[in-house]
MARMILUM-826482 format. One record per residue (C-alpha): residue number from 1; residue in three letters; x, y, z. Coordinates in steps of 0.25 Angstrom, whole numbers, plus 5000, padded with zeros to 4 digits. Layout:
N
+-----+-----+------+------+------+
:   k :   r :    x :    y :    z :
+-----+-----+------+------+------+
: NUM : ala :    X :    Y :    Z :
...
+-----+-----+------+------+------+
REM end
This chain:
283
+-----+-----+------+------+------+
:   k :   r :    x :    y :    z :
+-----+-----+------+------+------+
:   1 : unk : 5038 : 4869 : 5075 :
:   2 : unk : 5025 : 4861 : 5067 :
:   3 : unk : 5020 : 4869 : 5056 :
:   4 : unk : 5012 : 4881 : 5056 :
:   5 : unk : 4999 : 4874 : 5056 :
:   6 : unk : 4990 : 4887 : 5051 :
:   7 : unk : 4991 : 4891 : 5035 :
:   8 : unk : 5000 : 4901 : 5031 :
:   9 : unk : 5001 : 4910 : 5020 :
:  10 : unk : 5014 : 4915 : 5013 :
:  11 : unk : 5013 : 4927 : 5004 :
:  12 : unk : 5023 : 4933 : 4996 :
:  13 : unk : 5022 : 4943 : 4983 :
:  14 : unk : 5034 : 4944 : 4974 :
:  15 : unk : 5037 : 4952 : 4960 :
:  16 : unk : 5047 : 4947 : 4950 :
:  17 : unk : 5052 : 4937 : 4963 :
:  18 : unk : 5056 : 4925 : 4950 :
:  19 : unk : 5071 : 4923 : 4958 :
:  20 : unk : 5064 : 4922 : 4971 :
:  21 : unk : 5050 : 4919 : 4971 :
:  22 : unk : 5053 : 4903 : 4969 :
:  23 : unk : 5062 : 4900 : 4982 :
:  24 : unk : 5053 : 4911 : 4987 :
:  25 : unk : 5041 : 4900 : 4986 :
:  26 : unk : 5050 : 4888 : 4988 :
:  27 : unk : 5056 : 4893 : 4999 :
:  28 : unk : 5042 : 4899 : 5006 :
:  29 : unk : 5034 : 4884 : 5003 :
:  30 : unk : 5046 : 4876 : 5010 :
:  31 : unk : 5045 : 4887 : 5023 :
:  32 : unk : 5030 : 4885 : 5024 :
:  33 : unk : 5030 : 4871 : 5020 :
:  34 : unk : 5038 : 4867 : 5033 :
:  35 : unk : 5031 : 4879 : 5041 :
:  36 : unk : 5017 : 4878 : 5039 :
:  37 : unk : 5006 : 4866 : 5037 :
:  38 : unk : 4997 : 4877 : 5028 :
:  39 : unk : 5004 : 4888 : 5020 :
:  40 : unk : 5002 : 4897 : 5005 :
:  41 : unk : 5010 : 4904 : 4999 :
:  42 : unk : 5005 : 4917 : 4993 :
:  43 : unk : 5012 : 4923 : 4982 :
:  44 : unk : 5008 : 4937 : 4975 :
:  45 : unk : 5016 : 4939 : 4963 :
:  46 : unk : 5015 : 4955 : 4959 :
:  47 : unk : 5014 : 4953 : 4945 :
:  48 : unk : 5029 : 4949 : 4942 :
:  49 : unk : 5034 : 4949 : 4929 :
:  50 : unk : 5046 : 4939 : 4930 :
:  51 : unk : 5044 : 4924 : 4934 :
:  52 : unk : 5038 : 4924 : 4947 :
:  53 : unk : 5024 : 4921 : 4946 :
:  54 : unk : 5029 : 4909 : 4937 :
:  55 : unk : 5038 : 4903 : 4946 :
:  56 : unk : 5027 : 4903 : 4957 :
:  57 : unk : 5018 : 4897 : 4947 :
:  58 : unk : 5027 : 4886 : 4945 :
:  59 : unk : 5031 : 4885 : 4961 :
:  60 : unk : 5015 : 4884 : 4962 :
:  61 : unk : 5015 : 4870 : 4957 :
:  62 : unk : 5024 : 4865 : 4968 :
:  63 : unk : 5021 : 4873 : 4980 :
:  64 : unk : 5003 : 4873 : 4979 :
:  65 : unk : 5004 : 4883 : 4992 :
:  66 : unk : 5007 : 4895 : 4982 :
:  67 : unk : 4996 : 4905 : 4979 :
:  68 : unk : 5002 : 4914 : 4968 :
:  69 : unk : 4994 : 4928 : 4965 :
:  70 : unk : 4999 : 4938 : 4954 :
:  71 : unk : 4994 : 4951 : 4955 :
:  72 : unk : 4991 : 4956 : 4941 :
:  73 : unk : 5001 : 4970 : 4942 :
:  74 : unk : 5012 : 4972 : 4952 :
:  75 : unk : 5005 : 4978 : 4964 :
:  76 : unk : 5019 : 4977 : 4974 :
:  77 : unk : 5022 : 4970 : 4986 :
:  78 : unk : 5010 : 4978 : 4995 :
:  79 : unk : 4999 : 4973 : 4985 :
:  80 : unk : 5006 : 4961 : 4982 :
:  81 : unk : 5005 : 4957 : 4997 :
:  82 : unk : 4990 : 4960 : 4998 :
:  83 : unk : 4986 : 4951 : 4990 :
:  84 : unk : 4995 : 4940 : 4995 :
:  85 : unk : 4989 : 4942 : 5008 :
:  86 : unk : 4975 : 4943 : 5003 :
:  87 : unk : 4976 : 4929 : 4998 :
:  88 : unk : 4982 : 4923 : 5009 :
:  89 : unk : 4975 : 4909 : 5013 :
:  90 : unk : 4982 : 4904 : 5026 :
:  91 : unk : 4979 : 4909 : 5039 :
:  92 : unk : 4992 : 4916 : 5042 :
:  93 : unk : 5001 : 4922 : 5031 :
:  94 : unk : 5015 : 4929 : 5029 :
:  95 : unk : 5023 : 4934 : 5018 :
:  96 : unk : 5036 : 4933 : 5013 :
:  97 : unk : 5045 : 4942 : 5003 :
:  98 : unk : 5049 : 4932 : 4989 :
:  99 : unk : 5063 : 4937 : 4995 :
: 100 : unk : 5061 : 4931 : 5008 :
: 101 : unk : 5066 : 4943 : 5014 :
: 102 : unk : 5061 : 4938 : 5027 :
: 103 : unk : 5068 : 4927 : 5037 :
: 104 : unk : 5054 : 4918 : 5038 :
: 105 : unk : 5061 : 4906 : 5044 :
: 106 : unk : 5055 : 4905 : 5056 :
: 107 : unk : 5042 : 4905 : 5050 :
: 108 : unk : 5038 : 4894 : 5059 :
: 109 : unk : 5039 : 4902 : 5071 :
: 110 : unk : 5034 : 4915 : 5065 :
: 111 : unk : 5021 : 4906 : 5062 :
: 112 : unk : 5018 : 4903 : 5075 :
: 113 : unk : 5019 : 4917 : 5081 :
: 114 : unk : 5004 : 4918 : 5073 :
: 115 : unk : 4998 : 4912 : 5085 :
: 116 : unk : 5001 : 4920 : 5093 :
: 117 : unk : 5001 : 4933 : 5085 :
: 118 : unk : 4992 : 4939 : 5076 :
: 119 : unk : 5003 : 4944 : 5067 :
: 120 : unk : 5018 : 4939 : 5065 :
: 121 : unk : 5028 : 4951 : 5059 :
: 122 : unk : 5042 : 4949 : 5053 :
: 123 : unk : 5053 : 4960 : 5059 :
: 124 : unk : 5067 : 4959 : 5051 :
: 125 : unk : 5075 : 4964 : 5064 :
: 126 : unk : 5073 : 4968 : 5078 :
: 127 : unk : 5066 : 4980 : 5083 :
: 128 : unk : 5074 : 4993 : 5085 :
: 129 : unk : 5076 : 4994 : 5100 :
: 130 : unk : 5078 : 5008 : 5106 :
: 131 : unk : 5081 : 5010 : 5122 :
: 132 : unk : 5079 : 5024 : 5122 :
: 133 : unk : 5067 : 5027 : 5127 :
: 134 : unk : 5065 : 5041 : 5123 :
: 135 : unk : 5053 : 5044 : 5114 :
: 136 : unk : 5061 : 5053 : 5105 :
: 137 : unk : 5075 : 5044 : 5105 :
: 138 : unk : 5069 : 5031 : 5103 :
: 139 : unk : 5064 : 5032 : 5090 :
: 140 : unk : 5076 : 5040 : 5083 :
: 141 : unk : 5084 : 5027 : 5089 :
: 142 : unk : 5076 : 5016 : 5083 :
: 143 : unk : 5076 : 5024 : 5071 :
: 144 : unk : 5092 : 5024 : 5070 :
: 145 : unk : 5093 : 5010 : 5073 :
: 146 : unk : 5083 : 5005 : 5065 :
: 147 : unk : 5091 : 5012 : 5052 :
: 148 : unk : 5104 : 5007 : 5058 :
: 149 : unk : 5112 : 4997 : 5050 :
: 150 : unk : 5111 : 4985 : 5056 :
: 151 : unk : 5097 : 4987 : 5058 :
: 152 : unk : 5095 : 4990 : 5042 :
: 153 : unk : 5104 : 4978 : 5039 :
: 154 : unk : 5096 : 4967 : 5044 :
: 155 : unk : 5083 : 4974 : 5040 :
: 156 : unk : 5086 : 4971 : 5023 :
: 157 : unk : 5095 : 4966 : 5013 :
: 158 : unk : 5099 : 4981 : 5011 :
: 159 : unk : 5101 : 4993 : 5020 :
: 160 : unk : 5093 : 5002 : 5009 :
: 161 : unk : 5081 : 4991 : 5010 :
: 162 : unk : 5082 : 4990 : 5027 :
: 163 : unk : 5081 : 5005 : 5027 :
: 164 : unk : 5068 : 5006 : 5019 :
: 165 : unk : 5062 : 4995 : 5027 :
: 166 : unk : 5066 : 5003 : 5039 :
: 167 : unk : 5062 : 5017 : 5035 :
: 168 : unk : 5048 : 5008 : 5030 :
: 169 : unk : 5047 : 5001 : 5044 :
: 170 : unk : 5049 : 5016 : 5051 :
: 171 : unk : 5039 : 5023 : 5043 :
: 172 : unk : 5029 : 5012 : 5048 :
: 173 : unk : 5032 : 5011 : 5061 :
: 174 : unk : 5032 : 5026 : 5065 :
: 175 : unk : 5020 : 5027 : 5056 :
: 176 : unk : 5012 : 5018 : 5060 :
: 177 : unk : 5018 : 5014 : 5075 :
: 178 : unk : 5016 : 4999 : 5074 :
: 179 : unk : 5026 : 4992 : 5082 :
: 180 : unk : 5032 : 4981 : 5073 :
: 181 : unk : 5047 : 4979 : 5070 :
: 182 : unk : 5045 : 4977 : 5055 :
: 183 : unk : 5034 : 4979 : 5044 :
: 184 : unk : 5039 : 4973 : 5033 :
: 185 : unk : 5041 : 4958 : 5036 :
: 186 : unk : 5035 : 4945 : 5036 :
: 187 : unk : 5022 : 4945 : 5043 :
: 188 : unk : 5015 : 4933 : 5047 :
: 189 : unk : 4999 : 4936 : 5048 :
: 190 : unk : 4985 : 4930 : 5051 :
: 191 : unk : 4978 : 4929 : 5037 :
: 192 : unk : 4965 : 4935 : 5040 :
: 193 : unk : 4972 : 4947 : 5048 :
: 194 : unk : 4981 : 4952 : 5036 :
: 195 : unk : 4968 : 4949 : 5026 :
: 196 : unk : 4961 : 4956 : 5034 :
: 197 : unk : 4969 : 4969 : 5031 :
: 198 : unk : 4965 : 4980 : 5023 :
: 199 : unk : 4977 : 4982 : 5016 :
: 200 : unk : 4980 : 4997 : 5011 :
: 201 : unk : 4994 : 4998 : 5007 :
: 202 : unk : 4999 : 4992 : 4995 :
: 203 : unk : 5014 : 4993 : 4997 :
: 204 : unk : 5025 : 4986 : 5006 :
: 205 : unk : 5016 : 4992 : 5018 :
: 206 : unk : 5006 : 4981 : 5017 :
: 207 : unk : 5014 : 4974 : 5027 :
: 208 : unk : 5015 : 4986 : 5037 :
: 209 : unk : 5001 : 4989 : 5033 :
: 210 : unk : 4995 : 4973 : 5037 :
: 211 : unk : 5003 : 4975 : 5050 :
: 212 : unk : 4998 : 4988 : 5054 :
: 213 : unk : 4982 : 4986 : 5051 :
: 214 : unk : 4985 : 4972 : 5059 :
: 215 : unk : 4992 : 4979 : 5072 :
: 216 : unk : 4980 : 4990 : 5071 :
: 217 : unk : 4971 : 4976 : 5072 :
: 218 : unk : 4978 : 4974 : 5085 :
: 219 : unk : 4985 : 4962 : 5080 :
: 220 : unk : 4995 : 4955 : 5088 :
: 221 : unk : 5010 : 4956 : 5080 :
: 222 : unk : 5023 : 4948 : 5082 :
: 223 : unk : 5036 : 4951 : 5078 :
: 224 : unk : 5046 : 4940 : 5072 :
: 225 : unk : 5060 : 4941 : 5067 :
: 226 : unk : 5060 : 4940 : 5051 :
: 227 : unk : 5073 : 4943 : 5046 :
: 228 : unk : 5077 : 4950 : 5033 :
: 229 : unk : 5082 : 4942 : 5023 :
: 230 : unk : 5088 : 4948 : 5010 :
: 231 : unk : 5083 : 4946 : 4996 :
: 232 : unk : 5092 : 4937 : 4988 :
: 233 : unk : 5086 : 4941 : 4974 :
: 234 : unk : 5077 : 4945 : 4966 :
: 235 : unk : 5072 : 4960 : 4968 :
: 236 : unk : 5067 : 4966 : 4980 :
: 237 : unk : 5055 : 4978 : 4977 :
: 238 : unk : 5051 : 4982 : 4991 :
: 239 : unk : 5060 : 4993 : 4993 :
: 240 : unk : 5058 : 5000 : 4977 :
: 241 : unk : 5056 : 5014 : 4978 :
: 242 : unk : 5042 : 5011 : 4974 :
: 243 : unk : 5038 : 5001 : 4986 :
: 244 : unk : 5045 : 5010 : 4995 :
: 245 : unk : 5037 : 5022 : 4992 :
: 246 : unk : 5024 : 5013 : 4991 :
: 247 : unk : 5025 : 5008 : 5005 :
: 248 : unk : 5028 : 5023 : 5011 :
: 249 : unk : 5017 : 5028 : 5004 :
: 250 : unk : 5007 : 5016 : 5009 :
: 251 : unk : 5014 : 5018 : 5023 :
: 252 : unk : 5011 : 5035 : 5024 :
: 253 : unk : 4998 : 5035 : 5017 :
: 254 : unk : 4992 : 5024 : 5026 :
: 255 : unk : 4998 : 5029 : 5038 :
: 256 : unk : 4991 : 5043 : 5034 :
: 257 : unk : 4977 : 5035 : 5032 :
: 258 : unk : 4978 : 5026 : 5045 :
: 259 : unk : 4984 : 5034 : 5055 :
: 260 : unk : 4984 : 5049 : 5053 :
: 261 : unk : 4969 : 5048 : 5048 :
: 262 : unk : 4966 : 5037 : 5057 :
: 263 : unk : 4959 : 5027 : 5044 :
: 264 : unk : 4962 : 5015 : 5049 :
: 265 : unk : 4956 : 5005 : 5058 :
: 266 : unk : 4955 : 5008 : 5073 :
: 267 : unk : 4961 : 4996 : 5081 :
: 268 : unk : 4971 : 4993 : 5092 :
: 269 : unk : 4984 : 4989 : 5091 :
: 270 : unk : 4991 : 4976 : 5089 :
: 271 : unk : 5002 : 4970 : 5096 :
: 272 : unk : 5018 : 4969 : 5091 :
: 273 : unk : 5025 : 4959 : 5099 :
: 274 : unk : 5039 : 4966 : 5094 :
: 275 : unk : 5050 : 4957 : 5091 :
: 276 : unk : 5060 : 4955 : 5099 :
: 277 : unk : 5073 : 4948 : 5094 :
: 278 : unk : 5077 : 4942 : 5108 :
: 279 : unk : 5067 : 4933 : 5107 :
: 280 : unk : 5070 : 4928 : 5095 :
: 281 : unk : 5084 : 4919 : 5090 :
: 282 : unk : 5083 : 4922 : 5074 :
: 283 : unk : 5081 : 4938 : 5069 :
+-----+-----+------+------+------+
REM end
């Protein structure tokens, strides 16, 4: 395929990422040089204290698409993202993890689905499908095969880690009833749509939180398989004890403020075309 020929914008936010954040940049510059005519990368460093915002620094004389921000405290991955997204220049931006915990190599393709979508969304498997139709069965079934092992196995690099993504992905989905396969992945948007959310949460449930406000706009989403990759080094802090009970906190007290007393915006619903894996050669 030719090149995206539309401005992109890559956004990533790391903390004490020194071991990683350099192939990170290489590594993100080579992928969007050979995918897109016009691209940025963003980058938030949340105040590290080790060599990361030097390393960028440097890289920044080599690479002249690098926007560096450094946020004057640490104010975690929900803050961090904000403000990443907030100054975002191209017309369509995504985000990566410095990890690169997600399979983007069919970026190209994933590009394209903007033309036809409002909205491009990561899932890291398949959906659960149940064929009992009973109301009361189906549920308990999905549930059981959701925590299953091989389901847990290709969700993470861990089984601890897949289960806290799980039990988080549950908690959304029966909260909050919006049909996506995943809510913590890549997610490829229009960058005027996501700037123009009013962002409440300050955890990991930005993500969940951007997709929700969008779907409640009556925006148009597509599913795409982004595989799970493992962390090779360095430090991963999105499961801490503190991230966790940060992003359950956001996910229960906005869920009291926008749908039991009703203090959201009143709009329709979106569209999810839900992925399905037969159509697809590479999950």
């Amino acid at each position: 395929m030719p090149k995206f020929d539309r401005g992109v914008s890559a956004l990533c936010w790391a903390y004490n990422e020194e071991q990683l954040i350099g192939e990170f940049l290489t590594r993100m510059n080579e992928l969007l040089n050979r995918t897109v005519e016009d691209y940025e990368i963003v980058v938030v460093d949340d105040c590290s204290t080790d060599r990361t915002n030097e390393i960028v620094r440097e890289l920044k004389k080599e690479i002249p698409q690098i926007k560096l921000f450094r946020n004057p405290v640490n104010m975690n991955v929900g803050l961090s993202s904000q403000r990443a997204i907030r100054n975002a220049t191209k017309e369509f931006l995504f985000w990566q993890t410095v990890d690169w915990s997600y399979d983007i190599s069919l970026l190209r393709i994933f590009l394209e689905f903007l033309n036809s979508y409002d909205i491009v969304a990561g899932v890291r498997r398949s959906p659960v499908k149940v064929a009992d139709n009973l109301a009361v069965v189906k549920p308990i079934l999905g549930l059981l095969k959701l925590f299953g092992i091989k389901h847990l196995t290709k969700r993470s690099d861990t089984v601890s880690k897949a289960i806290v993504s799980v039990i988080n992905y549950s908690l959304i989905r029966t909260l909050f009833n919006m049909p996506l396969s995943d809510y913590q992945n890549v997610v490829f948007y229009p960058t005027r749509l996501i700037q123009s959310i009013k962002f409440e949460s300050k955890s990991s449930f930005s993500n969940p939180e951007a997709l929700l406000k969008c779907y409640w706009k009556g925006c148009s989403i597509v599913e795409v398989p982004i595989s799970f990759l493992p962390r090779k080094s360095g430090t991963a802090k999105g499961t801490r004890p503190r991230a966790i009970f940060n992003s359950v906190s956001d996910i229960l007290v906005l869920w009291f403020r926008w749908i039991v007393l009703g203090k959201r915006e009143k709009t329709g619903k979106g569209y999810v075309k839900r992925l399905n894996p037969e159509e697809w050669e590479v999950l």
